[in-house]
TINUPA-946749 format. One record per residue (C-alpha): residue in three letters; x, z, y. Coordinates in steps of 0.1 Angstrom, whole numbers, padded with zeros to 4 digits, always signed. Each point is the difference from the previous one (the first is absolute). Example, Ala and Ser with C-alpha at 12.3 -4.5 7.8 and 13.67 -1.06 7.14 Angstrom:
BEGIN
Ala+0123+0078-0045/Ser+0014-0007+0034/
***
This chain:
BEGIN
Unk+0000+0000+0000/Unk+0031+0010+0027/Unk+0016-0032-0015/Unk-0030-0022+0009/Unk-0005+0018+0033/Unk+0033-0009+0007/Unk+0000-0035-0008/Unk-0030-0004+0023/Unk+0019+0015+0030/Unk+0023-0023-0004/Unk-0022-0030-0001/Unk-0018+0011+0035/Unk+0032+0001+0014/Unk+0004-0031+0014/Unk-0036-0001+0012/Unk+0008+0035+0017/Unk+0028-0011+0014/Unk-0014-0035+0013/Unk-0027+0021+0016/Unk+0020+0024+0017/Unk+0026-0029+0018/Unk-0031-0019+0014/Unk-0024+0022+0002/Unk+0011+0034+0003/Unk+0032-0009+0028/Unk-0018-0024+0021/Unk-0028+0026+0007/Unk+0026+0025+0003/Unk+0016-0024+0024/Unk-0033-0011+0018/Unk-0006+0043+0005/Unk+0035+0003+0018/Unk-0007-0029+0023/Unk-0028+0018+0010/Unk+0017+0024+0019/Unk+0023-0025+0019/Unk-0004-0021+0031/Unk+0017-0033-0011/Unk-0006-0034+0016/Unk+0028-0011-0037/Unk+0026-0013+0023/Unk+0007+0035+0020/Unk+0011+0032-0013/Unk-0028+0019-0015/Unk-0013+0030+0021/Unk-0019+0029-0018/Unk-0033+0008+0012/Unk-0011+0024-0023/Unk-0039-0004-0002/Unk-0004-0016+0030/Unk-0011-0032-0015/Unk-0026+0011-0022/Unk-0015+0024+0027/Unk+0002-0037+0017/Unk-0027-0013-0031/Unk-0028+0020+0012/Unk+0004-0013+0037/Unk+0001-0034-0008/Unk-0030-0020+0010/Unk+0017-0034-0014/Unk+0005+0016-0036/Unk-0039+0011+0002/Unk-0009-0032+0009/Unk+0020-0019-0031/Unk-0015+0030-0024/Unk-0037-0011+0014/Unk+0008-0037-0005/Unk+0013+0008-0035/Unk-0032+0018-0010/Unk-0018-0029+0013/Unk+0019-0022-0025/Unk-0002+0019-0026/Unk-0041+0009+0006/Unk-0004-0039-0001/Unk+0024-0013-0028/Unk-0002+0030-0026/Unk-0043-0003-0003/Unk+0002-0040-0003/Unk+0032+0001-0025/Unk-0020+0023-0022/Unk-0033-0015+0001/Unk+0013-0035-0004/Unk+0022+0016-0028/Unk-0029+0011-0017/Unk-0019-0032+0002/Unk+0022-0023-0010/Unk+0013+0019-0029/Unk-0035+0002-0013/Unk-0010-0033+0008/Unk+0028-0016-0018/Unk-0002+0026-0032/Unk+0005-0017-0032/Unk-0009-0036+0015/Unk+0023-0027-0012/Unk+0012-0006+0040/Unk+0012+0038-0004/Unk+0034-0005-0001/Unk+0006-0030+0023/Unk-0020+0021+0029/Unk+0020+0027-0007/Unk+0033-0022+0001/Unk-0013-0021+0035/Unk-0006+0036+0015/Unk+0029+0019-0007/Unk+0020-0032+0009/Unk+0003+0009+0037/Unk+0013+0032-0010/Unk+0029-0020-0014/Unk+0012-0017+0031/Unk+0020+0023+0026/Unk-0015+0010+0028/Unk+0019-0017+0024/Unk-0005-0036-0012/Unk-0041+0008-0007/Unk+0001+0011+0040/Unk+0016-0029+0011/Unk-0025-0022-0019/Unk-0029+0024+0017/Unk+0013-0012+0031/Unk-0001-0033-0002/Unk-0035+0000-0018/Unk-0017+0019+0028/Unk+0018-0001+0028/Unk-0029-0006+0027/Unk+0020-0025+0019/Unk+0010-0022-0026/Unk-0006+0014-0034/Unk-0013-0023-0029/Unk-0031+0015-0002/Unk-0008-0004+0041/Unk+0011-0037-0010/Unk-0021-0002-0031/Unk-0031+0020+0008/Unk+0003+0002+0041/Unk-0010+0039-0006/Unk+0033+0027+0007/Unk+0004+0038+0000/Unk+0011+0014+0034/Unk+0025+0021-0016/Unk+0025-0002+0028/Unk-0024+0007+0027/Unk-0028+0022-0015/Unk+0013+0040-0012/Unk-0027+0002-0028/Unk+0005-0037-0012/Unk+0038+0005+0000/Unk-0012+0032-0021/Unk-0019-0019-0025/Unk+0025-0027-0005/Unk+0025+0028-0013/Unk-0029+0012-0023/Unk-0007-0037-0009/Unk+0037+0000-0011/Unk+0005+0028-0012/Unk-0028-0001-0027/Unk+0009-0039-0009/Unk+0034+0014-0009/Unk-0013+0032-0019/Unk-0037-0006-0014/Unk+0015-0016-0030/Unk+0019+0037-0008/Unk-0035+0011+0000/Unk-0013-0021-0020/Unk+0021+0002-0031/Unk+0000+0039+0001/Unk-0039-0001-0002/Unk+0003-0025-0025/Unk+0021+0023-0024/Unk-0021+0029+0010/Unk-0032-0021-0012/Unk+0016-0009-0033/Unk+0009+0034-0009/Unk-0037+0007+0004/Unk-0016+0006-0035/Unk-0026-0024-0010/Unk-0019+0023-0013/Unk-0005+0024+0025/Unk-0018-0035+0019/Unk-0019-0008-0031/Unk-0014+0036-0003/Unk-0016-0007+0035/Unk-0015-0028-0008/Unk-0020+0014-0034/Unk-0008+0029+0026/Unk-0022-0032+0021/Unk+0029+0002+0029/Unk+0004-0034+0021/Unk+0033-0020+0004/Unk-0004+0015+0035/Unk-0007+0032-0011/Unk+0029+0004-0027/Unk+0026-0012+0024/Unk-0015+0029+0029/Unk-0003+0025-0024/Unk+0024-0005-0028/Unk+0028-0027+0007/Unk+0007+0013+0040/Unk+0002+0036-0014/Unk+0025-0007-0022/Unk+0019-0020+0024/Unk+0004+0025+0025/Unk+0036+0014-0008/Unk+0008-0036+0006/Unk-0011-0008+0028/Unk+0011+0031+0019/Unk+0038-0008-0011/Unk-0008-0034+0018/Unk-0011+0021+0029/Unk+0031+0024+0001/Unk+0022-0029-0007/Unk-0017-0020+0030/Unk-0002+0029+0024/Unk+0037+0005-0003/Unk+0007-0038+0004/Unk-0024-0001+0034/Unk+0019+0032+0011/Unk+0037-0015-0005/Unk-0012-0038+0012/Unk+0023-0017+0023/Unk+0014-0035-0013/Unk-0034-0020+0003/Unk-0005+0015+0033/Unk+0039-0010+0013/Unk-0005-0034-0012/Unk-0038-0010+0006/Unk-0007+0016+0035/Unk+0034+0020+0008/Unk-0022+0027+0008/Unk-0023-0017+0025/Unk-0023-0008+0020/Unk+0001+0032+0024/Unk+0017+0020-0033/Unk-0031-0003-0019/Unk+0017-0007-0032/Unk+0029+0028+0005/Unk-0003+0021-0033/Unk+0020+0029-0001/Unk+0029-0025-0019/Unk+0003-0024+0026/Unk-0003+0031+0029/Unk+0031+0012-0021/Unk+0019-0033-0001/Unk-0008-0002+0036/Unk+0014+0036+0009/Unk+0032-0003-0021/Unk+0009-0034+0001/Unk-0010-0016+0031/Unk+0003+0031+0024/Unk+0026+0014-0022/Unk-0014+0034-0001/Unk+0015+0003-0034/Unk-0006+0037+0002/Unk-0032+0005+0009/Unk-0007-0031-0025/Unk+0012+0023-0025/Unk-0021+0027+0009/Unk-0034-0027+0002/Unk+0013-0007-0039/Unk-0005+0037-0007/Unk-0032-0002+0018/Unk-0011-0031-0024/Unk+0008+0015-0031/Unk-0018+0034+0011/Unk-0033-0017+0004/Unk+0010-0023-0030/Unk+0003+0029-0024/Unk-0031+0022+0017/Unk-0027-0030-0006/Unk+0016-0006-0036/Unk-0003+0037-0007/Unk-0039-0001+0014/Unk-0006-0030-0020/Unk+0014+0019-0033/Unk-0018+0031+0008/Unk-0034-0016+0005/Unk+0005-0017-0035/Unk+0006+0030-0016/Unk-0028+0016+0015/Unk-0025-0025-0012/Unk+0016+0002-0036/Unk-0004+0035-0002/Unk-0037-0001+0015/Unk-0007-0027-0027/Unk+0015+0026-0024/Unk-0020+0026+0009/Unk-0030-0020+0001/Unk+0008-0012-0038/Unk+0007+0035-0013/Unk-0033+0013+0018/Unk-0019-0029-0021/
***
């Protein structure tokens, strides 16, 4: 048994050890640029806590921590409901596995290279589809169209994700379970609200945690598709950060909005956990009461 335990040590070792040099240091690293006043070129100064006192006063981070709950109250409802309904509308059909292929297909393609051909699609001025169809999104004039054109993006790139963890979570499913409905005189409708959504709950809350935290640490659709703009109505709490640290080299403070970022990161993923295992243990109570 010592022997075994042993062994295993020895096997997470390199794991451990990956962990610790790039995770553990660069947050260790990230914490003592906090306390510095460092432009990257000059000498650093210490500051102590004066930069995150500086968080709270900051009406620009405020702003970008709005915007980025904006984003993620529009692009987290859609991603899961359209998810959901392609998942299902696609189960065990014969075009199952070439809709699943076309959608996770933009996944596939960097980011970069998929906003460049965004741009040119639907640019207003002289996009293909303002060509084509004469109709254009005023994305670089208009704060909430610039907003839903980052959303647009954002769910083209990720809905496929979606859809193939649904589509797992559907096949593990038993048939039974659905077939027992049935005999009881339940609906299609009826035994996917009462039995088949049920079961996929766990699921689609890890799609919900997992998108939260992406919406929280968003930045490289924003830098590329509206740079932020118009009137910083597309500054998410990344791009605010990329601002602060790389364009005002406040490297610093920068450091300290990163703190701030993974705060709220790791308080809404701990909300998100805790609510799960609240409903889990209400449906456990209600099962033993029964």
């Amino acid at each position: 048994m010592l022997r075994s335990q042993r062994h295993a040590r020895w096997l997470a070792l390199p794991a451990t050890a990956v962990f610790v040099l790039f995770g553990v240091v660069p947050l260790l690293t990230v914490i003592r640029y906090a306390g510095w006043r460092w432009s990257g070129v000059s000498d650093p100064t210490p500051v102590g806590f004066d930069n995150m006192v500086r968080l709270f006063g900051d009406g620009e981070l405020w702003r970008s921590l709005g915007t980025t709950a904006a984003f993620a109250g529009l692009t987290i409802p859609i991603f899961l409901v359209l998810s959901l309904m392609v998942a299902s509308a696609i189960y065990k059909t014969r075009l199952e596995r070439f809709v699943k292929a076309l959608l996770f297909a933009p996944g596939l393609v960097t980011v970069g290279g998929s906003a460049i051909a965004w741009y040119l699609l639907y640019n207003p001025d002289f996009g293909v589809v303002r060509e084509l169809t004469g109709w254009s999104l005023p994305w670089t004039t208009q704060p909430f169209a610039a907003l839903v054109y980052v959303v647009a993006f954002t769910l083209w790139q990720q809905t496929g994700y979606g859809v193939l963890v649904v589509s797992a979570a559907l096949r593990g499913i038993p048939t039974e379970v659905k077939e027992a409905a049935r005999l009881d005189g339940a609906s299609e409708p009826g035994v996917f609200r009462f039995v088949t959504l049920p079961l996929l709950r766990p699921t689609l809350t890890f799609l919900t945690i997992i998108a939260t935290v992406l919406s929280l640490q968003s930045y490289t659709a924003v830098y590329l598709l509206t740079g932020g703009g118009p009137f910083g109505s597309t500054r998410v709490l990344g791009f605010y950060l990329y601002e602060t640290a790389f364009e005002r080299f406040e490297l610093g403070y920068g450091a300290a909005i990163t703190l701030f970022v993974l705060v709220v990161t790791l308080l809404v993923a701990v909300a998100q956990a805790l609510a799960l295992r609240d409903r889990g243990v209400g449906r456990g109570a209600m099962a033993g009461d029964a």
